[in-house]
C-alpha positions as YAML, in Angstrom:
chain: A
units: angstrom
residues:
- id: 1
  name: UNK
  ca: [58.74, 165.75, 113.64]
- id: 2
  name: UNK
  ca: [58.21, 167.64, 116.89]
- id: 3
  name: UNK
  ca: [56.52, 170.05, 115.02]
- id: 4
  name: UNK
  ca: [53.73, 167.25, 113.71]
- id: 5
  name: UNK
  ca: [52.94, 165.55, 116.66]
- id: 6
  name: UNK
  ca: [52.61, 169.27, 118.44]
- id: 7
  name: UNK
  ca: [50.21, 169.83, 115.68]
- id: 8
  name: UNK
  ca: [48.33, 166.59, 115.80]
- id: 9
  name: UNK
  ca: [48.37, 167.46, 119.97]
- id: 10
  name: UNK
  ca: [46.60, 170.57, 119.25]
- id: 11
  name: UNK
  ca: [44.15, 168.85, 117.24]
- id: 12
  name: UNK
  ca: [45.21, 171.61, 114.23]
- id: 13
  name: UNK
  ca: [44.21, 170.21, 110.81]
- id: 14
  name: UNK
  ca: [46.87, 168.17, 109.34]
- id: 15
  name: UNK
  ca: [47.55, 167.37, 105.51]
- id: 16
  name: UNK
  ca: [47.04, 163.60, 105.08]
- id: 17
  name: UNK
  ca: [50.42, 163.79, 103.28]
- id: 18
  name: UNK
  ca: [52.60, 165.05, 106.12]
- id: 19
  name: UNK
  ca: [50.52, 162.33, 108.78]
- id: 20
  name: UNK
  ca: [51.45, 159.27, 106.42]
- id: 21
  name: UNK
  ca: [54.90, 160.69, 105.99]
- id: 22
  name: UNK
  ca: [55.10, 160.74, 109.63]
- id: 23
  name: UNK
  ca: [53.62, 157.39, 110.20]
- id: 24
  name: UNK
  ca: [55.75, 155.76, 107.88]
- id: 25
  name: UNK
  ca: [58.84, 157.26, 109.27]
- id: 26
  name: UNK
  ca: [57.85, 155.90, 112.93]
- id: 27
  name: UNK
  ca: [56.73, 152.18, 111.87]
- id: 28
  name: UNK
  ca: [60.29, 152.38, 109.69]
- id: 29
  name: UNK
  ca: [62.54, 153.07, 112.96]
- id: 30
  name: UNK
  ca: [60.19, 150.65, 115.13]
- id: 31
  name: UNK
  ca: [60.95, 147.76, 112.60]
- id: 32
  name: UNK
  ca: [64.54, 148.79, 112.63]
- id: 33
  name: UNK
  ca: [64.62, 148.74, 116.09]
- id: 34
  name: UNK
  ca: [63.08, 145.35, 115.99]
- id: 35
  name: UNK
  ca: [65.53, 144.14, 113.83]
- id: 36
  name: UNK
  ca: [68.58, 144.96, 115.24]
- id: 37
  name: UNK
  ca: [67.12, 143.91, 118.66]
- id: 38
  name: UNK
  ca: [66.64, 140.50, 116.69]
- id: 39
  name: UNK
  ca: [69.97, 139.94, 115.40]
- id: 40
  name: UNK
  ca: [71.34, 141.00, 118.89]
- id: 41
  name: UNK
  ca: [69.37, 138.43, 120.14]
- id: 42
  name: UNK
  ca: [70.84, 135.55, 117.41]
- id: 43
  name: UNK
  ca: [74.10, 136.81, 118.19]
- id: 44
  name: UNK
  ca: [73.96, 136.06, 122.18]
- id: 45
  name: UNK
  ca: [72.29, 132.53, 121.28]
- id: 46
  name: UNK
  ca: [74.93, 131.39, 118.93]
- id: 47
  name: UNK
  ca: [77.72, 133.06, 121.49]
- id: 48
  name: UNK
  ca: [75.98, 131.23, 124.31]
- id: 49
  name: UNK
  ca: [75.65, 128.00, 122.41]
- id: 50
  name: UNK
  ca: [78.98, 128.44, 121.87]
- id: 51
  name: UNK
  ca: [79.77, 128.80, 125.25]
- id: 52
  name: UNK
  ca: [77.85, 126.33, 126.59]
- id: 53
  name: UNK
  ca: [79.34, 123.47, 123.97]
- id: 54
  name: UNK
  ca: [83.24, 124.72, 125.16]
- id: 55
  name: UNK
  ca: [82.41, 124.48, 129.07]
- id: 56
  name: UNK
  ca: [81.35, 120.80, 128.20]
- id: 57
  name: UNK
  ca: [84.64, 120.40, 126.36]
- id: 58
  name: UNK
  ca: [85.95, 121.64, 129.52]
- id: 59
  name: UNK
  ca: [83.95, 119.62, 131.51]
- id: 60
  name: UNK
  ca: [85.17, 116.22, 129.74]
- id: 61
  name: UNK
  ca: [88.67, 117.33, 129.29]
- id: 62
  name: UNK
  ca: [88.44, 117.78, 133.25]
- id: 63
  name: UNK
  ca: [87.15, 114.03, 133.48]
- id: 64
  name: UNK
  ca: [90.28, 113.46, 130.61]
- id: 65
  name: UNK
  ca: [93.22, 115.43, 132.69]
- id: 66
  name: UNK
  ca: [92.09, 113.08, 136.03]
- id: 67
  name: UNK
  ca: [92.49, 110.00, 133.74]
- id: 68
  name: UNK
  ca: [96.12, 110.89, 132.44]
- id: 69
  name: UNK
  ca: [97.15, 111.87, 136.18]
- id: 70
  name: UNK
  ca: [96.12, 108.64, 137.63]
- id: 71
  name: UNK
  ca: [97.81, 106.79, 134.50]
- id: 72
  name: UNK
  ca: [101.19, 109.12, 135.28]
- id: 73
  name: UNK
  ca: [100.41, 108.10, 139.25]
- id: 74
  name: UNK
  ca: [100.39, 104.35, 138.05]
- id: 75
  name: UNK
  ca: [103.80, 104.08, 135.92]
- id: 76
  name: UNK
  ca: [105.07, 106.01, 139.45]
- id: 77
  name: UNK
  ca: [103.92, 103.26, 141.54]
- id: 78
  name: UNK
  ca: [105.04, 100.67, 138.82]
- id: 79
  name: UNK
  ca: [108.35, 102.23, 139.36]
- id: 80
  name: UNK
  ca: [108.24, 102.02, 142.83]
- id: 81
  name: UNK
  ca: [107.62, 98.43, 143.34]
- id: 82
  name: UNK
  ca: [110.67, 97.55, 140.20]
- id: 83
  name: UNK
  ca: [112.88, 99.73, 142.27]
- id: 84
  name: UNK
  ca: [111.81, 98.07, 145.70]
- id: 85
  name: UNK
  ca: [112.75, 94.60, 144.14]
- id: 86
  name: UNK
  ca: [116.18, 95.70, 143.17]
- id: 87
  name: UNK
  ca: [116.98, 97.22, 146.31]
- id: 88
  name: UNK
  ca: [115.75, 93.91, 148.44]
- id: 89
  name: UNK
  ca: [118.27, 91.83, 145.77]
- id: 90
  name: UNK
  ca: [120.71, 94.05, 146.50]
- id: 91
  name: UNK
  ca: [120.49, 93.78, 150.42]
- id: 92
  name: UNK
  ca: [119.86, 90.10, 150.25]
- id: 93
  name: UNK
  ca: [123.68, 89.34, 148.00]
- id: 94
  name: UNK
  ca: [125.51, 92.55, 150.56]
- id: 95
  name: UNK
  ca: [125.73, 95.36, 147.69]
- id: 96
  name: UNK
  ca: [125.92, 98.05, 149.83]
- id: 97
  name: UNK
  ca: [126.65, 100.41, 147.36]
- id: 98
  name: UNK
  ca: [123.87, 99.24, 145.66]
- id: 99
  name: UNK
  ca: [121.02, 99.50, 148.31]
- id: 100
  name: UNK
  ca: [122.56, 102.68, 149.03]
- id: 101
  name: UNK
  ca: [121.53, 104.05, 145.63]
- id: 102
  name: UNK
  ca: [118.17, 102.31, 145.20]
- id: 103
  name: UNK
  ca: [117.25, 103.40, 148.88]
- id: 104
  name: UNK
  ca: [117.43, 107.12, 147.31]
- id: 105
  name: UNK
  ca: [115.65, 106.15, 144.10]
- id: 106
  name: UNK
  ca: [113.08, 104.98, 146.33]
- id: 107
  name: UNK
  ca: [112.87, 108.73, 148.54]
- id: 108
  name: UNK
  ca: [112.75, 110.19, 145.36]
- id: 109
  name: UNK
  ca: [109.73, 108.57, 143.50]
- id: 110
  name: UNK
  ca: [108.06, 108.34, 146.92]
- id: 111
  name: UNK
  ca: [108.52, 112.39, 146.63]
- id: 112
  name: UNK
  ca: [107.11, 112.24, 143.38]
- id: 113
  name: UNK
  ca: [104.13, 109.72, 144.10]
- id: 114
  name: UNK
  ca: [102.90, 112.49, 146.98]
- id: 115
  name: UNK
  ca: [103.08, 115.20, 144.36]
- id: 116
  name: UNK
  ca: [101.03, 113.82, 141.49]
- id: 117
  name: UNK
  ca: [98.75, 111.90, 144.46]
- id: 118
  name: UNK
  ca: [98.08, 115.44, 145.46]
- id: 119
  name: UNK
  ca: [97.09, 117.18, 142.70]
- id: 120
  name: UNK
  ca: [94.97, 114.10, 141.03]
- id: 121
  name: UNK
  ca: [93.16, 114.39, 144.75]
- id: 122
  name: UNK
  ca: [92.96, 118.18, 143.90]
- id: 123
  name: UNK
  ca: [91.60, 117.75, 140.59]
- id: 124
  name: UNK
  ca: [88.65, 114.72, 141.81]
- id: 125
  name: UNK
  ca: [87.64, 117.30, 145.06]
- id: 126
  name: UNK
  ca: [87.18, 120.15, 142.47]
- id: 127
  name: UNK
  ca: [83.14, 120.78, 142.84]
- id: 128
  name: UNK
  ca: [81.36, 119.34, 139.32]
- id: 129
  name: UNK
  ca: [78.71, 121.93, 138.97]
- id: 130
  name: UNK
  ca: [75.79, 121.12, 136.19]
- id: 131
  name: UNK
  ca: [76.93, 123.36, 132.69]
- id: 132
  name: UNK
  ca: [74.98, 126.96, 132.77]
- id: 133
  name: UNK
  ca: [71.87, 126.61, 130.62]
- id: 134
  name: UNK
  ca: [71.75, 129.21, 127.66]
- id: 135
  name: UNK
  ca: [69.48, 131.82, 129.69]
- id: 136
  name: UNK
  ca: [72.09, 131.96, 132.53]
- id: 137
  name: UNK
  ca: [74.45, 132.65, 129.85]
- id: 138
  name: UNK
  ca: [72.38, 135.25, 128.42]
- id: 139
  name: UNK
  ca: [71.93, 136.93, 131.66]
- id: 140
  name: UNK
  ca: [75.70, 137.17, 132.36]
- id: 141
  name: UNK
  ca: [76.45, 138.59, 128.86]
- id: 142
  name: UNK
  ca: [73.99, 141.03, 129.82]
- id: 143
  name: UNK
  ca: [75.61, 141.52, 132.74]
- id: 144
  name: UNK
  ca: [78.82, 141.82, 131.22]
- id: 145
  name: UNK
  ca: [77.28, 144.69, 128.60]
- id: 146
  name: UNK
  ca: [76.10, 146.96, 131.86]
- id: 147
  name: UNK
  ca: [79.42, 147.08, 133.61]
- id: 148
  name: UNK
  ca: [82.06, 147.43, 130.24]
- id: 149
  name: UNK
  ca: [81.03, 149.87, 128.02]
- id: 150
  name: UNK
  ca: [83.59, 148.37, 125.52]
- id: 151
  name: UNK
  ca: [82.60, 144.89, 124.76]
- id: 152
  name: UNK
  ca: [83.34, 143.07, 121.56]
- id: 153
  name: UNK
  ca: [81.83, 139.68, 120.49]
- id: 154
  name: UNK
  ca: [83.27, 138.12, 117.38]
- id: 155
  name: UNK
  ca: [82.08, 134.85, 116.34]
- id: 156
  name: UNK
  ca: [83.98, 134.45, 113.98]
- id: 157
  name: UNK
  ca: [87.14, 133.90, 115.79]
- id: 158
  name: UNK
  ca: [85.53, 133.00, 118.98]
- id: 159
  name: UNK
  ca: [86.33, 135.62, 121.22]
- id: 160
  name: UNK
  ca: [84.79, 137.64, 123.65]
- id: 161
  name: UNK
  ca: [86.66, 141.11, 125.04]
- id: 162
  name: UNK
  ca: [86.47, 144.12, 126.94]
- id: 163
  name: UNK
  ca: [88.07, 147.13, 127.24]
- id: 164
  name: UNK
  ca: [89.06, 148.48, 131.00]
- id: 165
  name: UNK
  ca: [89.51, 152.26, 131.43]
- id: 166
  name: UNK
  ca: [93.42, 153.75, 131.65]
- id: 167
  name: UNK
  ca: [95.05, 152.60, 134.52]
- id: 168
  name: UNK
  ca: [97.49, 154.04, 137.01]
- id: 169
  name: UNK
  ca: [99.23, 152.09, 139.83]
- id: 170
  name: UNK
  ca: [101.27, 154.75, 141.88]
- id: 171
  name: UNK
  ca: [101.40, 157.51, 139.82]
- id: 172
  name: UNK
  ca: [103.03, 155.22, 137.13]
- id: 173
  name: UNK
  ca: [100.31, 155.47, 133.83]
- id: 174
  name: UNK
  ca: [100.09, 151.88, 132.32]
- id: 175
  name: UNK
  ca: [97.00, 152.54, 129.74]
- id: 176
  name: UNK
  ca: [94.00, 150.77, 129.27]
- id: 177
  name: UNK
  ca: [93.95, 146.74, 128.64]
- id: 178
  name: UNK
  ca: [92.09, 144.55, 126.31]
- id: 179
  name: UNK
  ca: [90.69, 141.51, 128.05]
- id: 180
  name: UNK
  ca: [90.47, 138.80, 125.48]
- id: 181
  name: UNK
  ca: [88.62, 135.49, 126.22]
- id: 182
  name: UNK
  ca: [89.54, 133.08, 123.50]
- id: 183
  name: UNK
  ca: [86.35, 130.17, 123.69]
- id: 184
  name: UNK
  ca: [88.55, 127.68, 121.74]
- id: 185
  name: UNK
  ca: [91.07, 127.62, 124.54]
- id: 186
  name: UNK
  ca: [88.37, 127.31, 127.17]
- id: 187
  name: UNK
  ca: [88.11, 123.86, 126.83]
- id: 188
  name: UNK
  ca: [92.15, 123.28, 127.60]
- id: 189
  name: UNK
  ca: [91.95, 125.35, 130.33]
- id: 190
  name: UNK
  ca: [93.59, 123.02, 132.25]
- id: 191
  name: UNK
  ca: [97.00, 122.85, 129.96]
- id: 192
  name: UNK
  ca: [96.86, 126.41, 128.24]
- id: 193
  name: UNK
  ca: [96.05, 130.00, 129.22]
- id: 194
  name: UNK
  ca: [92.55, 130.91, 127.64]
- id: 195
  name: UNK
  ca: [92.64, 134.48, 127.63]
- id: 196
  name: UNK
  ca: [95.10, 136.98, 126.82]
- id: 197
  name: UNK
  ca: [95.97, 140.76, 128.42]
- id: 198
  name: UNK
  ca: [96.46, 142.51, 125.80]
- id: 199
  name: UNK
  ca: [97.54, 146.65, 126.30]
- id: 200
  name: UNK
  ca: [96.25, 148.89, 123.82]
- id: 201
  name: UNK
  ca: [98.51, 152.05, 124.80]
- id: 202
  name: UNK
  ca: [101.66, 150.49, 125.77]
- id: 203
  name: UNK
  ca: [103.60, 151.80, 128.60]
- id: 204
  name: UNK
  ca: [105.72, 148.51, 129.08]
- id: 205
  name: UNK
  ca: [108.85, 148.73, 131.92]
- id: 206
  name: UNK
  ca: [112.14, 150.40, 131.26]
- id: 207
  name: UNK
  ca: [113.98, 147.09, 131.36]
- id: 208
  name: UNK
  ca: [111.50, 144.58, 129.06]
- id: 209
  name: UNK
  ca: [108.88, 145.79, 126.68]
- id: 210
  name: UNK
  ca: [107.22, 142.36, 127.11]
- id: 211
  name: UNK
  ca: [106.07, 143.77, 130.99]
- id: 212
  name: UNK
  ca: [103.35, 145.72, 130.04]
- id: 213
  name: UNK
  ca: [102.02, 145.64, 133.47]
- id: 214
  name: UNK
  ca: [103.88, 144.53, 137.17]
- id: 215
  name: UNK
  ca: [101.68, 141.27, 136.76]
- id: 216
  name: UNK
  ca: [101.53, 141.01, 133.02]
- id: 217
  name: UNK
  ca: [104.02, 139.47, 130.77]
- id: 218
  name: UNK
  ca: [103.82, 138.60, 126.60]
- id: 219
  name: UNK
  ca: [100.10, 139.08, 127.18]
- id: 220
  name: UNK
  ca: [99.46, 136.69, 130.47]
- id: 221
  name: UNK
  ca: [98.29, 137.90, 133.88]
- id: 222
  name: UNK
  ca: [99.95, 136.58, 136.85]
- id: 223
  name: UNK
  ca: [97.25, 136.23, 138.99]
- id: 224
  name: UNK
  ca: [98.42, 135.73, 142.03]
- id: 225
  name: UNK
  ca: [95.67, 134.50, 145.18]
- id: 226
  name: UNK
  ca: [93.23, 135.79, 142.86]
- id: 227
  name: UNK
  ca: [94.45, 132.48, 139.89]
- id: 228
  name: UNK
  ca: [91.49, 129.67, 142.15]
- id: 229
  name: UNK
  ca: [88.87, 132.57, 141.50]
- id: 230
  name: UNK
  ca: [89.53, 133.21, 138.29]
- id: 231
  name: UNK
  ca: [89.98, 129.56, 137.53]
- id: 232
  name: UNK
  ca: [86.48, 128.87, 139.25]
- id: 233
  name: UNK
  ca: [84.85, 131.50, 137.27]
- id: 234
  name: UNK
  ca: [85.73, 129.74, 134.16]
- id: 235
  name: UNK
  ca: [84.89, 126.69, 135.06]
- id: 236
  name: UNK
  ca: [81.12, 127.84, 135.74]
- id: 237
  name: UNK
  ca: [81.07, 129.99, 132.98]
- id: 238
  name: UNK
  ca: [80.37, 132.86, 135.12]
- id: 239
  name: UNK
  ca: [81.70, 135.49, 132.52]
- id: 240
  name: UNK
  ca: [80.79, 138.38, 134.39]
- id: 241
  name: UNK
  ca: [82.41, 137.23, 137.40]
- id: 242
  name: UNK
  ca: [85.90, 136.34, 135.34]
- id: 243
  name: UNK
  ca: [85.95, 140.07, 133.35]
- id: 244
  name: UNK
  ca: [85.55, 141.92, 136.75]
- id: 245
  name: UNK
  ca: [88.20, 139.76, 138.83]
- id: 246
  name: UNK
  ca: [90.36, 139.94, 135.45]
- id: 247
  name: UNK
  ca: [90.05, 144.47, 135.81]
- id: 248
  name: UNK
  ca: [90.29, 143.99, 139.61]
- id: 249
  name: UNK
  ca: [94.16, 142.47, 139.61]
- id: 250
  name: UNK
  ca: [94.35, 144.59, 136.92]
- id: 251
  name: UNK
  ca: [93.76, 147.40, 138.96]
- id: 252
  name: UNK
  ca: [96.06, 146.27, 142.04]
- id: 253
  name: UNK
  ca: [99.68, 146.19, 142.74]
- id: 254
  name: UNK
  ca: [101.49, 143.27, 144.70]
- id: 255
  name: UNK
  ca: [105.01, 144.30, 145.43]
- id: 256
  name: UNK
  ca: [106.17, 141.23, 146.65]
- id: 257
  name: UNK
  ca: [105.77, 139.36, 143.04]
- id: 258
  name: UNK
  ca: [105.79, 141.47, 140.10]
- id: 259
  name: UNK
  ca: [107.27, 140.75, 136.53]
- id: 260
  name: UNK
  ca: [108.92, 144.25, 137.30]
- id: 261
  name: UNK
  ca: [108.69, 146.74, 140.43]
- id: 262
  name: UNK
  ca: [107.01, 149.39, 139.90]
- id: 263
  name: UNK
  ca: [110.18, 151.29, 141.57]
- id: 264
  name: UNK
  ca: [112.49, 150.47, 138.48]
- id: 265
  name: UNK
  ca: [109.55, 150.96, 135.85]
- id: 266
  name: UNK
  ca: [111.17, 153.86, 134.15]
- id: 267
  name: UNK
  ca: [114.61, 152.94, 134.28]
- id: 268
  name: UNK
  ca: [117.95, 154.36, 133.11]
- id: 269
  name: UNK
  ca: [119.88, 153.73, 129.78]
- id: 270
  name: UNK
  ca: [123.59, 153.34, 130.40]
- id: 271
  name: UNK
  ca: [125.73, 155.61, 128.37]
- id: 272
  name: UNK
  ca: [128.16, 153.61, 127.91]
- id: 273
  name: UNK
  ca: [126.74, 149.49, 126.80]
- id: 274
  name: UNK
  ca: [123.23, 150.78, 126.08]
- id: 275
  name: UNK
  ca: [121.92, 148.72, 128.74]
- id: 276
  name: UNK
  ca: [118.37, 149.91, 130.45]
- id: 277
  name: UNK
  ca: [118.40, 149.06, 134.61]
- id: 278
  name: UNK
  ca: [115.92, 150.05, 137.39]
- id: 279
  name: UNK
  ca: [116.64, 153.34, 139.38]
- id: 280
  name: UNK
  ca: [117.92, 151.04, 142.07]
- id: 281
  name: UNK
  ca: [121.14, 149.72, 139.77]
- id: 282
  name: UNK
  ca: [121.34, 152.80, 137.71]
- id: 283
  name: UNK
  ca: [124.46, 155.35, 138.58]
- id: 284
  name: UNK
  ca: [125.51, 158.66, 137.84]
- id: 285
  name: UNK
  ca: [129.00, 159.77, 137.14]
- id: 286
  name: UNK
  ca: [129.27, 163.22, 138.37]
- id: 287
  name: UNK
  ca: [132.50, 163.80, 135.96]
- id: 288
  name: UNK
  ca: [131.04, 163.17, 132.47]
- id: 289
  name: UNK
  ca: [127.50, 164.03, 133.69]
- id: 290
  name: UNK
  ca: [126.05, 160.31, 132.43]
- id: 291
  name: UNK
  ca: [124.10, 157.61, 133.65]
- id: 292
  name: UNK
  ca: [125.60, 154.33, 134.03]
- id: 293
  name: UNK
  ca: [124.94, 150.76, 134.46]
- id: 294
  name: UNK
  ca: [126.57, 149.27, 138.28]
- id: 295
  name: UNK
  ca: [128.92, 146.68, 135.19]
- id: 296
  name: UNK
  ca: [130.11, 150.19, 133.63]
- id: 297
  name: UNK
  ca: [130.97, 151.83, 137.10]
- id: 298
  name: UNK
  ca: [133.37, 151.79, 139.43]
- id: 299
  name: UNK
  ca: [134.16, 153.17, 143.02]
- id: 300
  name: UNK
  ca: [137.34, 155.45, 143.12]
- id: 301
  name: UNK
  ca: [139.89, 153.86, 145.89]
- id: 302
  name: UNK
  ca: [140.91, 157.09, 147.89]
- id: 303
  name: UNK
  ca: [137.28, 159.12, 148.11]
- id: 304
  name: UNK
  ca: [134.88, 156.08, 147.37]
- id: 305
  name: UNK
  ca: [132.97, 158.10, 144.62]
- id: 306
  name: UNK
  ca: [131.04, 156.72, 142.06]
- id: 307
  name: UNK
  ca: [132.98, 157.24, 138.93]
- id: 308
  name: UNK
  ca: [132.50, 155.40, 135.40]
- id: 309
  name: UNK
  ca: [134.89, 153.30, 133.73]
- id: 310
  name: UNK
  ca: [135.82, 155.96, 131.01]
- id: 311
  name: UNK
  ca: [136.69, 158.90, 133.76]
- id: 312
  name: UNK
  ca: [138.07, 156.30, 136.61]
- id: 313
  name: UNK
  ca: [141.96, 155.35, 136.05]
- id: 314
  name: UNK
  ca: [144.06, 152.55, 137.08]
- id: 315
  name: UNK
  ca: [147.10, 153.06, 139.86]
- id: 316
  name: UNK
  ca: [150.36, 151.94, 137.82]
- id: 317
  name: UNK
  ca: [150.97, 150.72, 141.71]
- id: 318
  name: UNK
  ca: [148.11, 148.73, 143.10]
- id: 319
  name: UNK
  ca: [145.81, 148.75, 139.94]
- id: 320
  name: UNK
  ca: [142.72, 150.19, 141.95]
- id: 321
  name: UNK
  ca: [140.69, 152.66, 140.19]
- id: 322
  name: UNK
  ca: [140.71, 156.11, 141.01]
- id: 323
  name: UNK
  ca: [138.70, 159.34, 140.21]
- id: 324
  name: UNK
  ca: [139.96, 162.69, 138.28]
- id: 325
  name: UNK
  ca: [140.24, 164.20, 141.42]
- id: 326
  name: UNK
  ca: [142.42, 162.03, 143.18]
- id: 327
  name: UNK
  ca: [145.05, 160.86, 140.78]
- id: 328
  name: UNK
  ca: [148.37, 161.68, 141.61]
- id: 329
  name: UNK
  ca: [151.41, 161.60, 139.41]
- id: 330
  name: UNK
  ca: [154.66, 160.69, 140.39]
- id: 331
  name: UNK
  ca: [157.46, 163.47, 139.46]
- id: 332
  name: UNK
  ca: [160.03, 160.56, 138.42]
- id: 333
  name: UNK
  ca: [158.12, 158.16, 136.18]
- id: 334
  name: UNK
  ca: [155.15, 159.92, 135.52]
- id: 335
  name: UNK
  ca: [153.05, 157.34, 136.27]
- id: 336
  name: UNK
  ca: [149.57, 157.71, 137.95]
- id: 337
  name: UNK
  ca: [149.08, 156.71, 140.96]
- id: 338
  name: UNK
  ca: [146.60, 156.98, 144.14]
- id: 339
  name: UNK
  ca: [147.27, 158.86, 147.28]
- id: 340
  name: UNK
  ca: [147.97, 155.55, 149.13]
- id: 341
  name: UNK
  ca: [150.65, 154.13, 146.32]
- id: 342
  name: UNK
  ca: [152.16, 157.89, 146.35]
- id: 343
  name: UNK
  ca: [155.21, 159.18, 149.02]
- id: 344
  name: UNK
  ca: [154.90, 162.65, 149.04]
- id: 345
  name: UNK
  ca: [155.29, 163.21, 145.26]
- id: 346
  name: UNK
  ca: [157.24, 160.05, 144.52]
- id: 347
  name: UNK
  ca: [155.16, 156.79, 143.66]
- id: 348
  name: UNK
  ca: [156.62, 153.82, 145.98]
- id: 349
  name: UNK
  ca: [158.05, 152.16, 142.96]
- id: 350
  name: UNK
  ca: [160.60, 155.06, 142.36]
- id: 351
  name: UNK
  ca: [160.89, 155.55, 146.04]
- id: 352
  name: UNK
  ca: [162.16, 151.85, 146.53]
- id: 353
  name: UNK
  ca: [164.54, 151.91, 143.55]
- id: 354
  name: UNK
  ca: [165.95, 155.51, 145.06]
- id: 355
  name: UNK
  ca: [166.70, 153.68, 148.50]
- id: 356
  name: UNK
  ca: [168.21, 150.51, 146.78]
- id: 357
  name: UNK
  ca: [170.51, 152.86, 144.78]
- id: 358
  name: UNK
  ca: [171.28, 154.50, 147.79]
- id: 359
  name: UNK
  ca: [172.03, 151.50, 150.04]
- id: 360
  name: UNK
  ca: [174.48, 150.39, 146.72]
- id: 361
  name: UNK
  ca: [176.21, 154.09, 146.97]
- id: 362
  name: UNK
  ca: [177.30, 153.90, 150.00]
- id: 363
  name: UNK
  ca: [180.80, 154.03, 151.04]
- id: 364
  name: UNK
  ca: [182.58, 150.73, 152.45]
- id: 365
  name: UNK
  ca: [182.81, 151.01, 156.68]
- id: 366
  name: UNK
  ca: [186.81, 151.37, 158.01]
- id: 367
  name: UNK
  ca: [185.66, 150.35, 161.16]
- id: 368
  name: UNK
  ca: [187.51, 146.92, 160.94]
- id: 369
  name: UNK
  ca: [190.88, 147.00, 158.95]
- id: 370
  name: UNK
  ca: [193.00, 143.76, 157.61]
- id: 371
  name: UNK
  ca: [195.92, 142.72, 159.70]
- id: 372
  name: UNK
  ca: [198.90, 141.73, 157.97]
...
């Protein structure tokens, strides 16, 4: 091809055949071109139709959810006033017992009437903005297409999803995520999670393969300060807005609320029960050369050592455990003992029965003799 177009630069005679061959070939990629810029463009309308429909789901499931809080808020109050009559017939015939326990049925719906005044209040002050018209939505799936270079649209089951690149928090590799919006769980927003976090090469925690990430567990982010954002994002159908916040707690570590630390990712197996525990409750029994669960360890009474339950062994005297290296056995019984049950080489058991067969062995005192 570069070859023709050099030659029809140069002004060179060309066959007629080889010029319509290469016309041809040109109008056949422009219409191509054309066409799948088309369909791209059917796509985003039905996805933002699609969108736009959901967010007014959303909308008048908001306008539904203040409705059912104020109807909860109304069988409180209803509550409160039966309750209040009970406790002024109680007071009024001296049932002291009585007006004791309404007066605390009273504190606690009062408690209660705050709480679901509060968030019904929170719910009403929430700003109503006017649902995104389908260009906005175009413009923030094109949006969303520029900064992911992994985004999948299917339409047939509603979702919308991108692809983050591997992540690492602290030298700890956790793979790449798949953020999936489902649209059909936009609109309940309010009572279910509408997107998943989905890994696609697990590297889940030590101690729970559901923790795929410190702030992700059985597929749902905890988002922390970031949850009114993201929330708010949603609401306004600001896609672009909710994928980046989504990869930005993604790519952030909070160690004062993760599903696991980040310190105990890895973990040990215990040798003995099979158990996996952070690095923090793992121990290692220096005897047997194993790792052990703090349940399937013990501390030896005369050193202190770590020591598991297999190596340690019980004093026949005070039943404290004790490592290899400081059992002692007595030369009578045999027994084991520990250093602290043990006189010189004779456990205190065998030491006391010595003395009482002693103090029985010895001879009568002539000190005082019977007078006839």
């Amino acid at each position: 091809m570069n070859k023709q177009v050099s030659s029809l630069t140069n002004e060179q005679p060309v066959p007629q055949e080889v010029f319509w061959t290469w016309i041809n070939e040109s109008v056949r990629r422009t219409v191509v071109d054309l066409a799948q810029k088309a369909m791209e463009l059917i796509r985003d309308s039905r996805l933002a139709n699609r969108i736009q429909d959901t967010l007014t789901k959303l909308r008048n499931n908001h306008y539904a959810e203040v409705l059912n809080r104020i109807e909860k808020l109304l069988d409180k109050m209803e509550e409160l006033q039966t309750k209040s009559k009970l406790m002024r017939e109680s007071l009024s015939r001296g049932w002291n017992s009585s007006t004791e326990e309404c007066c605390n049925n009273l504190s606690r719906i009062l408690n209660e009437v705050t709480h679901s005044t509060s968030h019904v209040q929170q719910l009403v002050d929430l700003p109503r903005k006017k649902v995104p018209m389908l260009s906005e939505l175009g413009n923030e799936l094109e949006q969303l297409m520029q900064e992911f270079e992994e985004v999948d649209v299917n339409l047939a089951e509603g979702t919308i999803s991108v692809e983050t690149e591997p992540i690492t928090l602290e030298e700890i590799y956790l793979g790449p995520f798949k953020i999936q919006l489902k649209l059909a769980m936009l609109s309940k927003l309010y009572t279910s999670p509408a997107y998943h976090v989905i890994a696609l090469d697990p590297h889940p925690a030590a101690t729970s393969e559901d923790v795929t990430h410190p702030h992700v567990s059985n597929e749902q982010l905890c988002e922390g300060d970031g949850s009114a954002a993201v929330r708010a994002a949603l609401e306004d159908g600001r896609l672009y807005d909710f994928f980046t916040l989504v990869k930005s707690i993604l790519n952030t570590y909070c160690s004062d609320s993760p599903y696991v630390s980040l310190s105990e990712w890895e973990g040990i197996s215990c040798y003995n029960c099979g158990r996996t525990c952070g690095g923090d409750n793992g121990y290692f029994c220096g005897f047997c050369e194993r790792d052990y669960c703090e349940e399937c360890t013990t501390c030896c009474r005369s050193c202190d050592e770590t020591v598991c339950s297999g190596c340690a062994t019980r004093c026949s005297i005070c039943d404290e455990s004790i490592c290899p290296n400081c059992v002692c056995t007595c030369s009578v019984c045999g027994s084991y003992c520990c250093k602290f049950c043990m006189e010189e080489d004779i456990c205190k058991d065998c030491q006391e029965s010595e003395d009482q067969n002693e103090e029985r062995n010895e001879p009568i005192s002539t000190n005082s003799q019977c007078t006839n």
